[in-house]
C-alpha positions as CSV (number, residue, x, y, z in Angstrom):
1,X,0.0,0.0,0.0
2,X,1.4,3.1,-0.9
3,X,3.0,6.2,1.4
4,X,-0.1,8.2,-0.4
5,X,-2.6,5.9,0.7
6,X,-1.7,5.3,4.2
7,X,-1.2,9.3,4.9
8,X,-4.9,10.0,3.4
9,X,-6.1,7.2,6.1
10,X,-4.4,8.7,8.7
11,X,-5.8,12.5,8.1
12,X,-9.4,11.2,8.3
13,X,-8.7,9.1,10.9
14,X,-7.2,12.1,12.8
15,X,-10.1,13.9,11.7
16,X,-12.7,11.5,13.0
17,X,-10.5,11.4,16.6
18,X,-10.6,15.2,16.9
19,X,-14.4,15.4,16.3
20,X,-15.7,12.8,18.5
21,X,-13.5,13.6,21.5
22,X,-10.3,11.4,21.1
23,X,-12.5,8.3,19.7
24,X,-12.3,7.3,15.7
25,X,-15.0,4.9,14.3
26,X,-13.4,2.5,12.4
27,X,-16.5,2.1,9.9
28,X,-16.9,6.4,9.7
29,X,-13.3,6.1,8.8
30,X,-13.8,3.6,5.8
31,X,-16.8,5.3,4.8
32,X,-15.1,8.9,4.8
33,X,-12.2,7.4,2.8
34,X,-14.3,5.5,0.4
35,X,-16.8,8.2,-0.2
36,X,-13.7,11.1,-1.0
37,X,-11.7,8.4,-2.7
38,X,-13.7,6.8,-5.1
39,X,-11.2,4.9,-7.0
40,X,-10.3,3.2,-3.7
41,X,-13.9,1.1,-3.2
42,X,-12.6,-1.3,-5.7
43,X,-9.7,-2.0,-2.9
44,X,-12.1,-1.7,0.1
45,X,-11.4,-5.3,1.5
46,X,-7.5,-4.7,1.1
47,X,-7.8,-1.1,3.0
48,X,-10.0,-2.3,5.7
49,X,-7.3,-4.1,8.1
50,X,-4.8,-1.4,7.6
51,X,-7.3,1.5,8.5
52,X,-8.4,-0.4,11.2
53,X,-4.6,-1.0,12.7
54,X,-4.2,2.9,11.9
55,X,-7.5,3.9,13.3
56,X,-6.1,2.1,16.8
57,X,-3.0,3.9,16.6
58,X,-4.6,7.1,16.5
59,X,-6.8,6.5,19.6
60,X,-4.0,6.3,21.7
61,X,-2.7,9.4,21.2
62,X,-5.1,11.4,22.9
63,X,-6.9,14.6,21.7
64,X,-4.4,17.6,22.0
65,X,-1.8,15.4,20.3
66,X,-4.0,14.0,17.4
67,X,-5.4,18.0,17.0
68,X,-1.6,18.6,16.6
69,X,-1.0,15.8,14.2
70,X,-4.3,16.7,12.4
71,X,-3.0,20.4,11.9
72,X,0.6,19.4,10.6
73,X,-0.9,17.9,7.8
74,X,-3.9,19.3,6.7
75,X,-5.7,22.0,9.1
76,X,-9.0,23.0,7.2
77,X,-9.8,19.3,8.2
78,X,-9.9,21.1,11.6
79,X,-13.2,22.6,10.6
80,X,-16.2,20.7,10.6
81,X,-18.4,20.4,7.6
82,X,-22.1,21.6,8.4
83,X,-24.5,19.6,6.6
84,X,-27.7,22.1,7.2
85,X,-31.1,19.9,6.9
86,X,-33.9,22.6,6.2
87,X,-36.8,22.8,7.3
88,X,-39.7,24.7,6.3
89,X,-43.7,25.1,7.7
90,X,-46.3,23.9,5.6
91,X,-48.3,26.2,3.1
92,X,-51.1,27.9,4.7
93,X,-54.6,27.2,3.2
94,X,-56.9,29.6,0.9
95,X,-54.3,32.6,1.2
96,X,-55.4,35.1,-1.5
97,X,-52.9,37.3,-1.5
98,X,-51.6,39.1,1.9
99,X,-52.3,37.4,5.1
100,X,-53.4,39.0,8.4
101,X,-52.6,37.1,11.4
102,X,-52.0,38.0,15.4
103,X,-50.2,37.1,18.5
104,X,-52.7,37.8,21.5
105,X,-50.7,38.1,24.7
106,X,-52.6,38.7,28.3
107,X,-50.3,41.4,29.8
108,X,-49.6,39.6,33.2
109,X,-45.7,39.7,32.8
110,X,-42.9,39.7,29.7
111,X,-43.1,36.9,27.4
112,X,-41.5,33.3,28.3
113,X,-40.1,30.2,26.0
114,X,-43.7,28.9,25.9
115,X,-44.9,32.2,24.5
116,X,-42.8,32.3,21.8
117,X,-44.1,29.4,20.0
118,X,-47.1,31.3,18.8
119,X,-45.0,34.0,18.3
120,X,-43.1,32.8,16.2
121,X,-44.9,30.9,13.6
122,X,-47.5,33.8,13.1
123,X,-44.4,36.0,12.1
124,X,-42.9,33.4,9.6
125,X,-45.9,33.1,7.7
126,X,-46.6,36.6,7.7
127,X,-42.9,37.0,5.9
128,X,-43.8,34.4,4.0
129,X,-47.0,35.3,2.4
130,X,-46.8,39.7,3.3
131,X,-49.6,41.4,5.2
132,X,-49.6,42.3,8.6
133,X,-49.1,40.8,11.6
134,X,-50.9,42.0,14.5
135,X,-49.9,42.7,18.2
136,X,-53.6,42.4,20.4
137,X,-53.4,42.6,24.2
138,X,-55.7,41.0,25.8
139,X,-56.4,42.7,29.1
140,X,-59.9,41.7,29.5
141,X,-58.9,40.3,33.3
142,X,-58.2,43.4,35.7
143,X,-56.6,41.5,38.2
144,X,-53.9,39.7,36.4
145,X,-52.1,42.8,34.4
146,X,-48.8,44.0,34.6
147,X,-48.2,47.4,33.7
148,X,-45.0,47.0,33.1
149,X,-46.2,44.1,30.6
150,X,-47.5,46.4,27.9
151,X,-43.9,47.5,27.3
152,X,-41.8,44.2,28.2
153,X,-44.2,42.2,25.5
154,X,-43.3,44.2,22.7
155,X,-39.4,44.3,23.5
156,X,-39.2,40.8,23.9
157,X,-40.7,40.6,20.6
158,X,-38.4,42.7,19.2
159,X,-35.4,40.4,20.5
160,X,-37.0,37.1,19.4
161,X,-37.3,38.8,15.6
162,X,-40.6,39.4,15.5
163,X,-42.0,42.4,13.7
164,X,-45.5,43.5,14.4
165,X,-46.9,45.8,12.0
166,X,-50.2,46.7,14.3
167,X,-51.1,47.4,17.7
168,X,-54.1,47.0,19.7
169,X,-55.3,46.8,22.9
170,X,-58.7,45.2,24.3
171,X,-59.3,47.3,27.0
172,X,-59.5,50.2,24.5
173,X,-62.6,48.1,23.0
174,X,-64.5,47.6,25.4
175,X,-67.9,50.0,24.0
176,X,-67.7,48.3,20.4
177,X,-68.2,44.8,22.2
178,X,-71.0,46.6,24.0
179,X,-72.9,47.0,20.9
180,X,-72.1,44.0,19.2
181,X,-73.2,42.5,22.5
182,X,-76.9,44.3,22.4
183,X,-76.8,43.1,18.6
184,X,-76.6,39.5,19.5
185,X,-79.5,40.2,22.3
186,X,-81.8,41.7,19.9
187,X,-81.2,38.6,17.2
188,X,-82.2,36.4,20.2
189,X,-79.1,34.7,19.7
190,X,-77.8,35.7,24.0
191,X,-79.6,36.4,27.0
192,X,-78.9,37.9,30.5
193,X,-78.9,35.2,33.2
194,X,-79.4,36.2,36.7
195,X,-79.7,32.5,37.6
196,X,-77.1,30.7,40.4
197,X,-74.1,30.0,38.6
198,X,-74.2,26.3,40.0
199,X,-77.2,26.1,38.9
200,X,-76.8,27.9,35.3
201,X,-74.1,25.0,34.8
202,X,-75.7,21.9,36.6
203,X,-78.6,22.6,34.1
204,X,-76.6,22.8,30.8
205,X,-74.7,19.7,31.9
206,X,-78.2,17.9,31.2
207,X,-78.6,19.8,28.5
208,X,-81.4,21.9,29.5
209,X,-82.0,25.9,29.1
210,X,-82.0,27.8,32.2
211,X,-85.3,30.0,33.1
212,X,-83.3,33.0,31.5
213,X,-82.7,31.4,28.4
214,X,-86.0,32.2,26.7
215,X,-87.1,35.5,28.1
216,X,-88.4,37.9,25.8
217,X,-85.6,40.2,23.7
218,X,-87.4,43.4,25.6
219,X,-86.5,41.6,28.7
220,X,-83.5,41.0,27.8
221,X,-82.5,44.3,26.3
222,X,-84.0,46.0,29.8
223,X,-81.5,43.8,31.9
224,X,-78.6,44.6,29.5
225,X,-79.1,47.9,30.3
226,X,-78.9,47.9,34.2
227,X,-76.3,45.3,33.6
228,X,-74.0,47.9,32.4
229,X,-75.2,50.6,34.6
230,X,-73.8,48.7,37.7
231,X,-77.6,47.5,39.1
232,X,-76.6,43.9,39.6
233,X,-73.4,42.8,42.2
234,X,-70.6,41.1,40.5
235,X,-71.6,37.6,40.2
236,X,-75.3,38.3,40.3
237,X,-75.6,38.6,36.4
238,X,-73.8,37.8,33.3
239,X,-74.5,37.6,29.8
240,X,-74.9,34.4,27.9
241,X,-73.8,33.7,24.4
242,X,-76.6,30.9,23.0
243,X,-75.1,27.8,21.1
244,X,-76.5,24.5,20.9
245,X,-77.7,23.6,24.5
246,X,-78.0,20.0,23.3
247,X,-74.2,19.6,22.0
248,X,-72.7,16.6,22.5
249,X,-69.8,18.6,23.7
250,X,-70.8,20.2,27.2
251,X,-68.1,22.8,27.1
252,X,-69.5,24.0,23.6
253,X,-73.2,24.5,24.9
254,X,-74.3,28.3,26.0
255,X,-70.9,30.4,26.9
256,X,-70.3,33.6,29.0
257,X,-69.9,36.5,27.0
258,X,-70.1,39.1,29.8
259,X,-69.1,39.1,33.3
260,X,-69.3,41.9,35.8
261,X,-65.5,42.8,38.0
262,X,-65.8,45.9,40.0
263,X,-61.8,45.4,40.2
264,X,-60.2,49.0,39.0
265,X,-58.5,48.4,35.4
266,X,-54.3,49.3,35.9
267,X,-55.2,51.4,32.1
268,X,-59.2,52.3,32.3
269,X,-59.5,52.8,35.9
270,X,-63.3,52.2,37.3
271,X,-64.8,53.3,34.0
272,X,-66.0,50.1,33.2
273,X,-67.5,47.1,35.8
274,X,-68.9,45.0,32.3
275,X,-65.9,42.9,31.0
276,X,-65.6,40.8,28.0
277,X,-65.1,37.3,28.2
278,X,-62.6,36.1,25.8
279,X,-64.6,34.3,23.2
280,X,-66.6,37.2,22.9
281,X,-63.5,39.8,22.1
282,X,-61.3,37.5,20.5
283,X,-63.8,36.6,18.0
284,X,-65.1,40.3,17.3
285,X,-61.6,41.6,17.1
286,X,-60.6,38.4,14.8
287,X,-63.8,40.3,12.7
288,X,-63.1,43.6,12.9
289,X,-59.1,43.1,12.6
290,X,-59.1,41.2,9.3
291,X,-57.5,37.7,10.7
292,X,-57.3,35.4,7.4
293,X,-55.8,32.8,9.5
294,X,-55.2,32.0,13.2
295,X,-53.0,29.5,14.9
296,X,-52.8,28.8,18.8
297,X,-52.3,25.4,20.9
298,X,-55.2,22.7,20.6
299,X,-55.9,23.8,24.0
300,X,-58.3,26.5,22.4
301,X,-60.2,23.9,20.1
302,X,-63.7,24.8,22.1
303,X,-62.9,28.4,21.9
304,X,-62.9,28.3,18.3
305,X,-66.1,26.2,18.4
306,X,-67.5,29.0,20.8
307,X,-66.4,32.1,18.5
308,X,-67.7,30.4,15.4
309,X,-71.1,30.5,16.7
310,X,-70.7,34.7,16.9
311,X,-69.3,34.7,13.3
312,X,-72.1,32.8,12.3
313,X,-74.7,35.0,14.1
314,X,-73.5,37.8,11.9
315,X,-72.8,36.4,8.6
316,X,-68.9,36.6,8.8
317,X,-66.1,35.3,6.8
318,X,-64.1,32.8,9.0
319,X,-60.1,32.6,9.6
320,X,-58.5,29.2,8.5
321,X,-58.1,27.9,12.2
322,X,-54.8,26.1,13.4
323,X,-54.4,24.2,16.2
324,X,-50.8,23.1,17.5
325,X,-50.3,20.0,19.9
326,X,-49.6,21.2,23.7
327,X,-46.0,21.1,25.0
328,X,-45.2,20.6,28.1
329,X,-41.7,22.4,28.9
330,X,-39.9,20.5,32.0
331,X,-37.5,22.0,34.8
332,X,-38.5,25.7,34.5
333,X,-40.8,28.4,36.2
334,X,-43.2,29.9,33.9
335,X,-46.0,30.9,35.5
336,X,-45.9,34.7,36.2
337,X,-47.7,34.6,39.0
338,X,-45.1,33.1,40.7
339,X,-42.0,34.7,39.3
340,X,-44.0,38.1,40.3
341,X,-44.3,37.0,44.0
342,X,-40.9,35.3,43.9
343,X,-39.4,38.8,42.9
344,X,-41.2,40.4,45.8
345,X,-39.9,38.3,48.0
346,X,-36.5,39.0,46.8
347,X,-36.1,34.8,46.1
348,X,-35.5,36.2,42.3
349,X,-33.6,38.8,41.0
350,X,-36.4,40.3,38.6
351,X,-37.6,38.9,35.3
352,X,-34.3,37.8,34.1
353,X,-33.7,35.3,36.9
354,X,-31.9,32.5,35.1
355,X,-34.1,30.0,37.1
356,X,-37.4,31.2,35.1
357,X,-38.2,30.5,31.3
358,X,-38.9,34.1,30.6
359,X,-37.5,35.2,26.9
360,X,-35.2,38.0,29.5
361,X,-33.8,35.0,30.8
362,X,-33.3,33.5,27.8
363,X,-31.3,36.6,26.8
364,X,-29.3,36.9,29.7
365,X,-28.0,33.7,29.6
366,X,-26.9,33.6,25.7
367,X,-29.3,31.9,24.3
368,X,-29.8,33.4,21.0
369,X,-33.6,34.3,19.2
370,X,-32.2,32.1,16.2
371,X,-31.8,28.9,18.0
372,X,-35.5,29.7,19.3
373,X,-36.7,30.3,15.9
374,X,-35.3,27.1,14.8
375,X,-36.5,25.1,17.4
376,X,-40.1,25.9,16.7
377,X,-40.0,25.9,13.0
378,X,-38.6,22.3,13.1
379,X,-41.6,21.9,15.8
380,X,-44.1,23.0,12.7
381,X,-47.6,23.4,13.6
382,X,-48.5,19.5,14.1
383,X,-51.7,18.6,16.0
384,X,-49.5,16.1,18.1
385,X,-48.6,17.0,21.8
386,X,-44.7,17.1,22.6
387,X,-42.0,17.7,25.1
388,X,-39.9,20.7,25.4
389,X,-36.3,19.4,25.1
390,X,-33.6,22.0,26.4
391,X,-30.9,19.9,24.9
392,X,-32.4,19.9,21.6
393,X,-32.4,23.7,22.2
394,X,-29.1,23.8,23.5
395,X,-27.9,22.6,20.7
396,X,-29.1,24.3,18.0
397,X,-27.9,27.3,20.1
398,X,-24.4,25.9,19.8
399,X,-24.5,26.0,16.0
400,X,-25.2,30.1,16.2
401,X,-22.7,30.8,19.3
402,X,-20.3,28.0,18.7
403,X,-17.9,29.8,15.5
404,X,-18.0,32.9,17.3
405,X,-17.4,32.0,21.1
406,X,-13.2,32.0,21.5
407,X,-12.0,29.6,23.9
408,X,-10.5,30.2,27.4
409,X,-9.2,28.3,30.3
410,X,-11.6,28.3,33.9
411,X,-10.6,27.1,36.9
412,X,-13.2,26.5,39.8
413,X,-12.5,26.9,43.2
414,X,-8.3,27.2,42.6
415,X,-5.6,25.9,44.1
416,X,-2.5,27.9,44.1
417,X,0.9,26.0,43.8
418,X,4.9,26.5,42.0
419,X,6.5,24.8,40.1
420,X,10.2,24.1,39.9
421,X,12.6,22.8,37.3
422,X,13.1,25.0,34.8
423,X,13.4,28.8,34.6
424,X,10.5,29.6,32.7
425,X,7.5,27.9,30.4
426,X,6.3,28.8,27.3
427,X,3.2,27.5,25.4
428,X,0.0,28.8,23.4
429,X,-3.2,27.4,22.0
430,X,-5.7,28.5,19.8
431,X,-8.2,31.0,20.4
432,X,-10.6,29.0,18.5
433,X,-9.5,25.8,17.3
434,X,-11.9,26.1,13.7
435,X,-10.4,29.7,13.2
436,X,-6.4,29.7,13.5
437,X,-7.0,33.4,11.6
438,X,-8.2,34.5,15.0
439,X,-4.4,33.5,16.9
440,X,-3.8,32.4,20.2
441,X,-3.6,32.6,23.5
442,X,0.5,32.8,24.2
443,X,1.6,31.8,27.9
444,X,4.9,32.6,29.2
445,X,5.3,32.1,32.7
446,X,8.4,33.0,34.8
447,X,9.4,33.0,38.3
448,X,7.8,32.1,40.5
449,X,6.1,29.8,37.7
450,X,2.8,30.1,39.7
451,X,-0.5,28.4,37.9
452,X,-3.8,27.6,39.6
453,X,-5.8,24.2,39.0
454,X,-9.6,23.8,40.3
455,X,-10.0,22.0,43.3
456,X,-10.9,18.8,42.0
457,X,-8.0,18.4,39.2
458,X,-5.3,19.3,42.3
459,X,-6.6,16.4,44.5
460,X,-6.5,14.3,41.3
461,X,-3.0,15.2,41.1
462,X,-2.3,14.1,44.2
463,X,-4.2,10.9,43.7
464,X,-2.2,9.9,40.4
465,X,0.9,12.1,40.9
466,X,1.4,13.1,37.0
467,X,-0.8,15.5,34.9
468,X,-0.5,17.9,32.1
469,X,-1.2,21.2,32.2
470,X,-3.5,21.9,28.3
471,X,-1.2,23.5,25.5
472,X,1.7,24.2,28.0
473,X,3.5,21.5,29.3
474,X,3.7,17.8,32.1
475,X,4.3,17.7,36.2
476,X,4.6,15.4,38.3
477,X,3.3,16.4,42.0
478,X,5.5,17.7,44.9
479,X,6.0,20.9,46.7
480,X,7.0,22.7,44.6
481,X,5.5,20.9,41.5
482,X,7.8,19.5,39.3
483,X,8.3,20.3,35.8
484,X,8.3,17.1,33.2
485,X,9.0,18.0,29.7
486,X,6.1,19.0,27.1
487,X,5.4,15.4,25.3
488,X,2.0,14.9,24.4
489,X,3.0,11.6,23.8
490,X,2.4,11.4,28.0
491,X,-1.3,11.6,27.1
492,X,-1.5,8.3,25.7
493,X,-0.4,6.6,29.2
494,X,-3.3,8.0,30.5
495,X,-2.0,11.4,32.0
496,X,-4.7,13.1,32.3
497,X,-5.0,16.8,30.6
498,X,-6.6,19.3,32.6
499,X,-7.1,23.6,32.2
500,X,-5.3,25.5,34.5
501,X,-5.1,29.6,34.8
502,X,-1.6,31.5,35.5
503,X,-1.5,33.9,38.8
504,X,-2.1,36.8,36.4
505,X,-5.5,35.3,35.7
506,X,-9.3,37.6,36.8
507,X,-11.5,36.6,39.4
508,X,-14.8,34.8,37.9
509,X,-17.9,34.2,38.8
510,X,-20.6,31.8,36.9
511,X,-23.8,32.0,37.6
512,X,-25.6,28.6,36.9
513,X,-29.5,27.8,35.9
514,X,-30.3,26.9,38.9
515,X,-29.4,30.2,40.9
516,X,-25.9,28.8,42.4
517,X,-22.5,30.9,41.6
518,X,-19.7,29.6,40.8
519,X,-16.3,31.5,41.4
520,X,-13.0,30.9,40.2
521,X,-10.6,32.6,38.3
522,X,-10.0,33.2,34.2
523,X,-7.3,33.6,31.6
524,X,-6.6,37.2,31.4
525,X,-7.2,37.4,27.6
526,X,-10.8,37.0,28.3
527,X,-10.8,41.1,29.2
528,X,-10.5,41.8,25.8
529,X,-13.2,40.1,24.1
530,X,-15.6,41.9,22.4
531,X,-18.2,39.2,22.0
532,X,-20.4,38.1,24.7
533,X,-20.4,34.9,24.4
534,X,-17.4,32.8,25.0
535,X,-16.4,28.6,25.9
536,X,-14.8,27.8,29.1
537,X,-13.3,24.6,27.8
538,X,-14.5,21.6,29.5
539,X,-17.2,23.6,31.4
540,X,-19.4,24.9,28.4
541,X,-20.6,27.9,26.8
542,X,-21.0,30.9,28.8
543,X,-22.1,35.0,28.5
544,X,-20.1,37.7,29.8
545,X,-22.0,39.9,31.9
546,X,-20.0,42.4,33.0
547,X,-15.9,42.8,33.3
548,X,-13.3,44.9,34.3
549,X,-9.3,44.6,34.4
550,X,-9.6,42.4,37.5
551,X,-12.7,40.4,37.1
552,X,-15.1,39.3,35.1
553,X,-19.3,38.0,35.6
554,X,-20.5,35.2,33.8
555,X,-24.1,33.2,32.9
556,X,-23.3,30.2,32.2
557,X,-25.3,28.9,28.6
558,X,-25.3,25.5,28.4
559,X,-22.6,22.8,28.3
């Protein structure tokens, strides 16, 4: 077999090594060869044994010395080749031209990852297709707005990509629901119930009207009108949107449409005690807004059962309707109710509290609107229920941080110590391993030749005795340590490779997921960065937060 031969087999078998953390696969290897080396498949059974004896030779030499080998002879095999799998939503049905679609937040507190599901498939299509995509509060609930929410909702929006051409907000509505309402009264198609609420239910569960149900439209009209001048008490009246009280599906069968909530609105004050229900204003505003189509979580099926009865009752074009499987997202607090308390309480930090889902958080801790995007588009709009998997999301974050994000060395809780044996040490290693363009980091440490390790690498070198200190050079333990060489070739007797940090390296501190912080020190270098986002090798991705000549904040991403 030829010199040719053996060195092409060797470079992908490198390759392979460097890519799956020290490891070839034999059978990647062959295929690799075979598939960029088509005139050797007619010698595949010749080839095999010898890339399988080189493939073993290369697994003992341990990661930083195959990187080296692998850069001697042909660095751009350093870079990974990205095959991209795309993924696109399916056509929307009946679009005539422009669409007009909406995301309909309640303003209770900033968006979170579940929100942005919705969010984000309403804006693709409307990019797709042109038209407008429209921004609705719902605040139809006094007592569970936010303020603040009416301005978080539409930054977070503006992070996650997502351009809303129109604004409205519901509580701005709430005299054109009021006529449509009387409308509906005067078609006999609602009435005013005054009856028990228990009751009101226990009845349509049997499928039988309610005494209220069939009063005359003057009757009705003349309690509509002391409805909304206050003359009943909260939960003495409400107004009743007639379907089909014999539907096989109870929750279909006569809805509210009108409650009364003496609760002071945080925009409209006391003016108004009559509030709309949401089947009632979404549907009118899906009307009077133009929606050609409307997706949102199967979890609003009845709804749209409900608010095709009103667009029936008047004689209105329909949206296409979507429906979305539910997703249940694990491991994270999204309910604002109890971020909002927790923030009182000072247990959280505010809305960016790396132990909530909220979009902020999402932010703070690196995770870019991209990877979000991604996630849900490859989700599509499927009727089937899923799970939320961070690691799926982690990872398609890695592909957008991953070519930016230089490398650095982090220690955690550090142990100081010397080492003796030769004057000084010298060594570097690449910024980024995929971008040798970018440089390196250089070391050059003199007397006292002082380096930290973390905690638990300095009692494993007390443990085994021997170690190697990544891209600079081998010790073997003592007081002071002892300096032994700069073979990588040590590697493949299993000396173990670990990061370490010189004594000029900044105090860290990494803030983790779950609230805890972390606090170490860092490579110096890291104070000139001028990306956020960065890899502490062997911990994971992380965002700078703040820094200064002496120290530096992180939040750590994901591994």
């Amino acid at each position: 077999m030829s010199d040719e031969i053996e060195q092409t087999i060797r470079k992908y078998a490198l390759q392979n090594a460097v890519f799956f953390k020290g490891t070839a696969n034999p059978k990647a290897v062959v295929g690799k060869i075979l598939g960029s080396c088509p005139e050797l498949r007619s010698k595949a059974g010749e080839i095999t044994p010898l890339i399988n004896q080189i493939v073993e030779e290369v697994n003992k030499m341990g990661l930083e010395a195959q990187t080296k080998a692998l850069e001697e002879m042909d660095s751009s095999l350093l870079v990974k080749e990205k095959k991209e799998r795309k993924y696109e939503l399916p056509d929307l049905k009946n679009v005539n031209g422009k669409v007009v679609m909406r995301i309909a937040p309640g303003p209770s507190g900033p968006l979170h990852i579940g929100h942005t599901r919705v969010s984000i498939l309403n804006d693709e299509y409307v990019k797709r297709y042109g038209g407008d995509l429209v921004l609705r509060f719902e605040d139809t609930n006094p007592e569970k707005i936010d303020p603040d929410a009416y301005d978080m909702i539409p930054e977070d929006l503006d992070w996650l990509g997502v351009k809303c051409n129109k604004q409205y907000i519901q509580s701005d509505r709430f005299e054109m629901y009021y006529d449509y309402t009387r409308k509906l009264l005067e078609m006999g198609h609602a009435y005013v119930c005054t009856c028990n609420g228990d009751d009101w239910r226990a009845l349509k569960e049997k499928k039988q009207k309610c005494p209220c149900h069939d009063l005359p439209v003057e009757t009705q009209l003349d309690r509509y009108d002391k409805f909304l001048a206050g003359d009943y008490a909260d939960g003495e009246a409400v107004v009743v949107v007639k379907t089909d009280i014999a539907h096989p599906n109870p929750a279909v069968r006569d809805f509210v449409a009108l409650r009364l909530v003496r609760t002071p609105h945080p925009r409209t004050g006391e003016k108004y005690i009559a509030y709309p229900m949401m089947n009632l204003s979404v549907a009118i505003d899906d009307h009077e807004m133009g929606m050609t189509h409307v997706i949102r979580g199967k979890d609003h099926l009845n709804n749209t059962f409900r608010q095709e009865y009103i667009f029936d009752y008047f004689g209105w074009k329909k949206p296409e309707y979507y429906h979305y499987g539910l997703v249940n997202i694990p491991d994270t607090v999204l309910k604002t109710s109890i971020i909002k308390q927790s923030i009182r309480d000072g247990e959280y930090t505010g809305w960016d509290d790396v132990r909530t889902g909220t979009v902020r958080a999402m932010k703070r801790r690196g995770i870019r609107p991209e990877a979000i995007r991604r996630y849900w588009v490859e989700s599509g709009i499927k009727s089937v229920d899923i799970e939320f998997s961070w690691q799926n999301l982690y990872g398609m974050n890695r592909d957008v941080i991953d070519t930016d994000a230089n490398r650095f060395f982090y220690v955690q809780d550090p142990v100081k110590f010397d080492i003796d044996g030769i004057d000084k040490i010298e060594g570097e290693a690449p910024k980024h391993p995929d971008h040798p363009e970018r440089g390196s980091r250089v070391y050059s440490i003199s007397a006292p030749r002082t380096v930290y390790l973390s905690d638990a690498d300095y009692k494993m070198f007390q443990d085994e005795k021997q170690i190697r200190l990544k891209d600079l050079c081998n010790l073997e333990f003592g007081t002071p340590a002892k300096y032994n060489g700069n073979d990588v070739s040590i590697l493949k007797k299993g000396v173990r490779a670990v990061q370490w940090v010189a004594a000029d390296g900044l105090d860290a501190t990494l803030l983790m997921p779950d609230g805890s912080v972390l606090k170490g020190l860092v490579e110096p270098d890291i104070a000139k960065e001028t990306n956020d986002m960065v890899q502490l090798e062997r911990i994971g991705f992380a965002r700078i937060e703040k820094k200064d000549a002496k120290s530096v904040s992180m939040i750590f991403a994901h591994r």
